[in-house]
C-alpha atoms as one frame of an Amber mdcrd trajectory, in Angstrom:
protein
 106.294 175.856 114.620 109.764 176.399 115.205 112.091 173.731 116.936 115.669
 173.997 117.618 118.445 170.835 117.598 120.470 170.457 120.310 123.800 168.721
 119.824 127.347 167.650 121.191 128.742 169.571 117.988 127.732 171.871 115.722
 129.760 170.746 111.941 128.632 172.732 108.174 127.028 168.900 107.599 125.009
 168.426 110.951 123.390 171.813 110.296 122.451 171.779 106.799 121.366 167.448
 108.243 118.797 169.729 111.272 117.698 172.392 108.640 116.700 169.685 106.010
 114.786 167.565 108.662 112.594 170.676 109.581 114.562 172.101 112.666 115.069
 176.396 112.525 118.422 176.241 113.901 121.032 173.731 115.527 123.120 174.548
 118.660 125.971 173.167 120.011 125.566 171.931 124.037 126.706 173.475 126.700
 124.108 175.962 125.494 125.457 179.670 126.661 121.994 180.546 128.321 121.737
 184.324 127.050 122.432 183.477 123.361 119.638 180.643 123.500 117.183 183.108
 125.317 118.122 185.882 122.552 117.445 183.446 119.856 114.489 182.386 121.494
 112.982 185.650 121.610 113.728 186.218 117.696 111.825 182.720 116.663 108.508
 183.963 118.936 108.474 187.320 116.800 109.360 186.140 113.530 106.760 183.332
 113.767 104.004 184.935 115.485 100.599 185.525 113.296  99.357 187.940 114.814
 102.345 190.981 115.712 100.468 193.731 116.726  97.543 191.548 118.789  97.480
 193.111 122.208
């Protein structure tokens, strides 16, 4: 399942820190609404089992 951290700042050290504890990506709050909702949309279809189920 894919997660996302959510964080004051986003540093080289605090991402590789969110990767290596299991998260899929780390953003940086105030979260720009569009990008999150973009990226969002790319998790669901690279981590669904089942693409072409209607």
């Amino acid at each position: 399942m894919p997660a996302i951290a959510l964080t004051s700042t986003v540093t080289e050290d605090m991402y590789q820190h969110a990767l290596l504890a299991g998260f899929s990506l780390c953003f940086a709050k105030p979260v720009v609404v569009d990008n999150f909702v973009a990226v969002l949309g790319i998790l669901a279809i690279a981590n669904n089992p089942h693409p072409h189920a209607n």
